[in-house]
N, C-alpha and C positions, 0 to 999 in steps of 0.2 A: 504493500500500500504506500510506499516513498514516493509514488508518482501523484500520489491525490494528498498525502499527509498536512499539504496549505489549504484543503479544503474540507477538513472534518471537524464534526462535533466536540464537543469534550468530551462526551459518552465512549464515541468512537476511540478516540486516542487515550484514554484511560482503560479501552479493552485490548489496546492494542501491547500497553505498559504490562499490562498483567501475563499475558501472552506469552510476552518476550523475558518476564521474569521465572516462567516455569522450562523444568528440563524437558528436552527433546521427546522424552520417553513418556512425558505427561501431555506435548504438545502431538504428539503421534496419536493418541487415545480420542484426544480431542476434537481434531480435523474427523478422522476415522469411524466419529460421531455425529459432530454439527453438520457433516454434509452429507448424514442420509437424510430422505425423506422425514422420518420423525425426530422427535426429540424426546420422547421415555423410551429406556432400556433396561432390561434386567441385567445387571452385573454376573449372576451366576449363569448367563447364556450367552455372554460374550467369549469368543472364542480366538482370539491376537496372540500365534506362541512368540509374536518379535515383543511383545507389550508385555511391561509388570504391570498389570492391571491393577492389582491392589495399594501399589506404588503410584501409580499414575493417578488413581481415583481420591487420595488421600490431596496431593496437590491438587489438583485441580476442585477439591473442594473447598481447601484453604483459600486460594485464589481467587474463589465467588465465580468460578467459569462453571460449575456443575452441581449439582443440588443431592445431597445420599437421603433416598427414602421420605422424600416432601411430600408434606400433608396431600393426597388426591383421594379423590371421592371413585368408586371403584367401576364408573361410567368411562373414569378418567386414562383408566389403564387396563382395561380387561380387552381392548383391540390387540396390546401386547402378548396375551396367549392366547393359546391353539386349546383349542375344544377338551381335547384331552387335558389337558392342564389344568385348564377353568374345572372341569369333572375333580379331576384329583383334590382341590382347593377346595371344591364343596366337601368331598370326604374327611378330608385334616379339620376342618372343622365342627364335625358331627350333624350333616344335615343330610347324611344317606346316599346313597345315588341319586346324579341327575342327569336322566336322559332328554334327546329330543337333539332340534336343531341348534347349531349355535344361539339366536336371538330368544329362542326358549329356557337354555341354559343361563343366558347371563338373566333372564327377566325370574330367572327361579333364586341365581346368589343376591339379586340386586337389593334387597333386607336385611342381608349380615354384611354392611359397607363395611363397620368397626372392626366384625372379626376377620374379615375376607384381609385388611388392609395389616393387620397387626400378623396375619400369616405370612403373607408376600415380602413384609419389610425383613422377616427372619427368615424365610427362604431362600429367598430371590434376590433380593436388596436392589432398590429403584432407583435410577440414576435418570435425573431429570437435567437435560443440555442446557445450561443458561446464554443467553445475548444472543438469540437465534437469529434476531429481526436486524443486530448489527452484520454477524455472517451473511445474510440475505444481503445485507448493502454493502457489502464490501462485494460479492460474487457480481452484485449488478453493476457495481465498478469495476471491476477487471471484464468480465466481457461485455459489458454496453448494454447487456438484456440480463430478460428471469428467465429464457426456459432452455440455458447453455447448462449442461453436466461437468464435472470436472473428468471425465473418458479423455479428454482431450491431453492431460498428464499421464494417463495410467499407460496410452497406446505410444505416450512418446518416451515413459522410463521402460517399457518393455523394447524399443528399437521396431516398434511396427510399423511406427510413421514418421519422417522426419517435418518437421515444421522452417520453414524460408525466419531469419532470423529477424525481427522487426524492433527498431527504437521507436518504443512511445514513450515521449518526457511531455514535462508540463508545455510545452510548443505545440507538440501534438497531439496531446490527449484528449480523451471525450467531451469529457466534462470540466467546464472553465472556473466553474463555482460555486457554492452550497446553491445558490439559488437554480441553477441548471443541475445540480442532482436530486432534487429536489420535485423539480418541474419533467425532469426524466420518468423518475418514478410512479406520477402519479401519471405520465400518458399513457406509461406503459398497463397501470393499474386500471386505467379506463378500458386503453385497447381493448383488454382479457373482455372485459363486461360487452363492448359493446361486440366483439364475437356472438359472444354467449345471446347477446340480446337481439343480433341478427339472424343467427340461429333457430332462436324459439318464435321469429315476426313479433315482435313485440314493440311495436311500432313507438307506443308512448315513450317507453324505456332508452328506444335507440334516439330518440329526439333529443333526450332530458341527457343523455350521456355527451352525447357530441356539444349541446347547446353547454354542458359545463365546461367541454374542451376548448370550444371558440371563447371563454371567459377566461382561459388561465393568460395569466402573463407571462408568456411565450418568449423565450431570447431569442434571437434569430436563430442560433445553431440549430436548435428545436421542432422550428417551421414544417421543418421536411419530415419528419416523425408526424409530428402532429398532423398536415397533410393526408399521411397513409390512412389514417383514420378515419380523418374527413373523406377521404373517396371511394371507404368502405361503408361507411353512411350514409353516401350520396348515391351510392350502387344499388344498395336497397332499395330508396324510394323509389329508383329508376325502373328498375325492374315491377315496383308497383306500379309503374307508369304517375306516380305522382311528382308532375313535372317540376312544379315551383320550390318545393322541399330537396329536390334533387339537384335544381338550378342553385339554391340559396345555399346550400352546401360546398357543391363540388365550387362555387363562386367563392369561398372561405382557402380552398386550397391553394398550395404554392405547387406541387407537382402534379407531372402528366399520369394518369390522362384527363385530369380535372377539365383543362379546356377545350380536348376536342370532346368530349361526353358533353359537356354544354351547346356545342356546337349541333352535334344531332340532337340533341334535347330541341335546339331550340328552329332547324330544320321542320322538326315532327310537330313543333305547334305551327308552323307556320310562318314563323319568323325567318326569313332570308336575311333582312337587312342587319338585326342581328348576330345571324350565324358569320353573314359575310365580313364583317367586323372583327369578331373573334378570330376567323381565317386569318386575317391582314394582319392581327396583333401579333399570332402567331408565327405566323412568317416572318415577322419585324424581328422580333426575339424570341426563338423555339426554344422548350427546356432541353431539347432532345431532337437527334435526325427521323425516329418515326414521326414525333408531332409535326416536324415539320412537311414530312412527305405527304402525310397526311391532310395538311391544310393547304395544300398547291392540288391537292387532285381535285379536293372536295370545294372549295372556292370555286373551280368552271361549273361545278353542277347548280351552283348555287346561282353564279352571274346567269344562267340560261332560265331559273325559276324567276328571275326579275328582269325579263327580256335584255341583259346586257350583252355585251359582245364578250363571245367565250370561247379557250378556246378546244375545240373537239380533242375527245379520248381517244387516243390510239387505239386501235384495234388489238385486241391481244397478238401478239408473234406465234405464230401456227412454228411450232418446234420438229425440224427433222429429225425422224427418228431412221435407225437401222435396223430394218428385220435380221431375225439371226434364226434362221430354222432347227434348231437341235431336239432332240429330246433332251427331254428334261421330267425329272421327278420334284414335283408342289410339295413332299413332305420334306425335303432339302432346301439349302439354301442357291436361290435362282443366282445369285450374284457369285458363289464360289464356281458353280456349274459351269458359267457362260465362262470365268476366268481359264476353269480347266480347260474349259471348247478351245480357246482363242491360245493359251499355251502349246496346245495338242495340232493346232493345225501347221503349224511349222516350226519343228521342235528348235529350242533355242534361238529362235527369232525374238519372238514374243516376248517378254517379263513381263511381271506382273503381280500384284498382290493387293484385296481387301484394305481399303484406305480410309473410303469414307470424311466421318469431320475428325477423325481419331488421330490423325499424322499430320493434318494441316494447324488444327488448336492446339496440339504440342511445337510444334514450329514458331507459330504465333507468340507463342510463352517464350522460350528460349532466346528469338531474337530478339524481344524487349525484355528480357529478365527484369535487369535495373530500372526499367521504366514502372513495369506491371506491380514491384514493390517497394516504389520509393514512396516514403510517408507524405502525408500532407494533413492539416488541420481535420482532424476526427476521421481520418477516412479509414482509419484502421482502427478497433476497438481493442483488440489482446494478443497476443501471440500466435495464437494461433489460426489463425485467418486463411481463407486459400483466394481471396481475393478483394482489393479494397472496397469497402462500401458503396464507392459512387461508381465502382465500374461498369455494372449494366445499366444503370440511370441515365449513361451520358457523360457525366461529370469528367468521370477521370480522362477520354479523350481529351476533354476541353484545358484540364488540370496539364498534362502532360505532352500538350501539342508541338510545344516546344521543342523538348526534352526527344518524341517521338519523331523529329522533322531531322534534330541531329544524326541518333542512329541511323535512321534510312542512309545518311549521308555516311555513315563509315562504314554499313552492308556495302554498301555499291561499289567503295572501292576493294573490298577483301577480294582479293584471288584466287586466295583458299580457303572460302567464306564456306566450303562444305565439311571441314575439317574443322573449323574451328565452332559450329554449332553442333559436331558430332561431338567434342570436348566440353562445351556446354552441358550439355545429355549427360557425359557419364559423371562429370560433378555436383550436378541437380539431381541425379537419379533419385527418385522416391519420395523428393520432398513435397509437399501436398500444396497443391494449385489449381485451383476450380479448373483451369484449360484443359491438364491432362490427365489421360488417364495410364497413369505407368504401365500397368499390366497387357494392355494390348498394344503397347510399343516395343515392335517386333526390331533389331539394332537391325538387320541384313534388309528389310523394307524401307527403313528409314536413310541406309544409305545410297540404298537406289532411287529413291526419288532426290536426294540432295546432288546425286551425281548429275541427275538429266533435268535435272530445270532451272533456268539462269535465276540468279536470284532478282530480279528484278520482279519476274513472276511471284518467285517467294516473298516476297518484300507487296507488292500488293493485295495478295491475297490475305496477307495477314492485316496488313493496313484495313483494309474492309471487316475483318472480324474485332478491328479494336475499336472501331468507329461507332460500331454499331452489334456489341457483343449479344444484346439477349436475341436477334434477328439473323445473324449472322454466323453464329458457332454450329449451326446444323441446316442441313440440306447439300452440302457439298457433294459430288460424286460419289458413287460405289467404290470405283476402281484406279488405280493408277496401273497405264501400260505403256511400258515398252514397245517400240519398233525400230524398223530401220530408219524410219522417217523421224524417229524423236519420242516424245513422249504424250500424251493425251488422256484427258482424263473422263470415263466413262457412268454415266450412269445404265442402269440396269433397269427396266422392267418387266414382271411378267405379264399376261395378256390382259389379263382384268388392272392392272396395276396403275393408278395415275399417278402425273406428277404435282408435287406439290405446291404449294406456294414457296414454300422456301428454300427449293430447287428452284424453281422458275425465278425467284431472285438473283442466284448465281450463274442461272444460264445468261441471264442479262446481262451481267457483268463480266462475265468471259468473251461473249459477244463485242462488248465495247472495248475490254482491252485484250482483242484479239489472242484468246488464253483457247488451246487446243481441246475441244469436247466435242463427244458425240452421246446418244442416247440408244444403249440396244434397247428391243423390242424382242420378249422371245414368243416363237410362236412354234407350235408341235408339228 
């Protein structure tokens, strides 16, 4: 906590004195505690052979971190045992057997509170976790949310995951100040609610929730949290078709898609003049490349509903495909089939291998490492991260355009620029990054597609999946192949099979920057 320690209560920092004054073996006991789910335990059911328990328990009651056998009423603690248990405790106390279902047995001990309570303290002996709600805000301070686990240590002291090494100091931290951890925690405590309350349509409840949210005094940092909520409450009414409560909302938000949802909101009443406004605002200043693609198509349909000069939709591009007659088995994969087909029809002509988005968003990653995790003001919340917060939002382009304009410029001049991201790979190997995915990066596919495509190619196509990552990291081809003529990259379908939207994205883009593809088509 040195990273927030200018921004704690004295509550906090007097749990934190106490903490630091007990031994390791006490402070072990503790964690190993405060971060399960509950906070009562029976002392004779714990089970730690690194832990002197009875040693640890002793300090840590001296310390005021843990309570031995505190007064609880037997409602209070009878979730702690198992059925059998609760049976046995009616027996030690002379009230005979008691059978039935759990909620029958505890409604049968629930009359002997005093005796139930005075056997369990000499049995079992009850250890009650103290300062739970300080742990809960410290865990919301290290990873920026409530519903992160600490898995994230356990998988990285076992060596199963490595984590990219990240500096967050007070420069780049989350949270600037009691009043932003503060205003953090109760959006996050609304959020949960107004799930819950969009959930159940509880219309009144989702009003009263958001209508608190739009009341809080909001820092700026906050906006964009606060936002998400706003346009999960604006979503609702939407889908009620209750336009004006869904206008008056997503109208509260700082992020997309707050205004183009206003803008078909306000299409579908009839408002053009409106809608076309909001277009124009938005192309002025986009949060983001979809909003803005978005508001250049939808503005001509709009100029045409208010007789303006507009101008016409291109006709979709009718996509050449290649028939490929093979047989083929549907309970197999059509895409390794066709690769076999096309290796098989002149042997060692061909290469080829299964590529997909799987070796191009590993590419993507490697040649911007340093870019993909340099720090910037809150964009990273802990350690563990596999990629900064504003990365799919848009931001981090915008954040590191700079930065990403350089590298392009010392790709372009490497010579042996396929050597030197194959030494990238085996230094990163395994470290965890939303782009990739280690286990299907085959080393012998990855060096034949570095060998046959200038990077220039390389260098674009990644540029497009950093510009516009949540649009752009899938739909890519099937296949990367080899021939005499070079390289090409193939998509696959089979006879029912269409193509997507976000293949039809990238065939447009290989199109424009004349990038080698074709489409099989298999047919029996």
């Amino acid at each position: 906590m040195s990273t927030y320690r200018d921004v704690l209560h004295k509550r906090d920092l007097e749990f934190l004195k106490r903490f630091d004054s007990i031994s390791d073996n006490a402070r072990l006991l503790f964690l190993r505690l405060a971060l399960r789910s509950k906070n009562l335990f029976c002392q004779s059911k714990l089970n730690y052979s690194e832990i002197d328990i009875d040693g640890a328990v002793k300090e840590l009651e001296e310390a005021k971190l843990l309570e031995l056998n505190s007064p609880l009423f037997f409602e209070d603690y009878s979730a702690i045992f198992t059925i059998k248990e609760l049976q046995f405790l009616g027996r030690k106390i002379g009230i005979g057997p008691v059978k039935g279902r759990r909620a029958e047995v505890i409604e049968a001990l629930a009359p002997y509170d005093e005796q139930l309570f005075e056997q369990v303290t000499e049995d079992y002996k009850l250890l009650l976790v103290l300062e739970s709600e300080v742990i809960d805000k410290f865990i919301f301070l290290f990873f920026g949310n409530a519903h992160e686990d600490m898995s994230h240590f356990i998988l990285e002291d076992l060596g199963v995951r490595r984590y990219q090494k990240i500096e967050i100091d007070k420069s780049t931290r989350l949270f600037k100040s009691k009043l932003h951890i503060k205003v953090s925690i109760e959006l996050s405590t609304l959020h949960a609610q107004l799930w819950l309350a969009c959930d159940e349509k509880n219309e009144e409840l989702v009003t009263s929730i958001l209508e608190t949210m739009t009341s809080l005094r909001c820092p700026a940092v906050l906006k964009q949290k606060r936002s998400r909520s706003l346009n999960l409450g604006a979503h609702f009414f939407e889908k009620k078709r209750q336009w004006d409560k869904a206008l008056e909302f997503y109208g509260k938000s700082t992020t997309a898609p707050a205004r183009e949802r206003c803008t078909r909101i306000q299409d579908k009443k009839g408002n053009y003049k409106e809608a076309l406004a909001l277009c124009e605002m938005i192309i002025k200043k986009p949060y983001n490349s979809q909003e803005q693609l978005f508001a250049e198509k939808f503005k001509e349909g709009l100029k045409r509903k208010l007789g303006l000069a507009y101008e016409k939709r291109r006709k979709n591009r009718k996509l050449k495909e290649t028939v490929l007659p093979i047989k083929w088995n549907p309970q197999g994969r059509v895409e390794q089939q066709v690769l076999d087909h096309l290796m098989s029809l002149e042997t060692g002509r061909i290469k080829g291998f299964f590529c997909e988005n799987v070796y191009w968003c590993a590419l993507c990653a490697l040649l911007f490492w340093e870019e993909y995790w340099t720090p910037g003001d809150g964009v990273f919340f802990h350690p563990f991260e596999g990629a900064a917060r504003d990365f799919y939002s848009g931001g981090f382009f915008i954040r590191q355009e700079k930065a990403i304009e350089e590298k392009l410029s010392y790709w372009q001049q490497q010579e042996n620029y396929s050597q030197k991201i194959l030494s990238l790979l085996r230094q990163k190997r395994d470290i965890y990054c939303d782009l990739i995915q280690w286990k299907r990066l085959d080393l012998g596919s990855f060096e034949l597609l570095l060998k046959h495509t200038p990077i220039d190619i390389c260098l674009q196509i990644s540029l497009q999946i950093l510009k516009n990552p949540r649009e752009f990291r899938s739909g890519l081809p099937d296949l990367f192949l080899v021939g005499s003529e070079g390289f090409i990259l193939a998509e696959v379908k089979s006879p029912n099979d269409q193509i997507q939207k976000s293949q039809k994205r990238w065939f447009d883009f290989f199109s424009e920057k004349e990038i080698p593809y074709l489409i099989y088509r298999v047919k029996d």
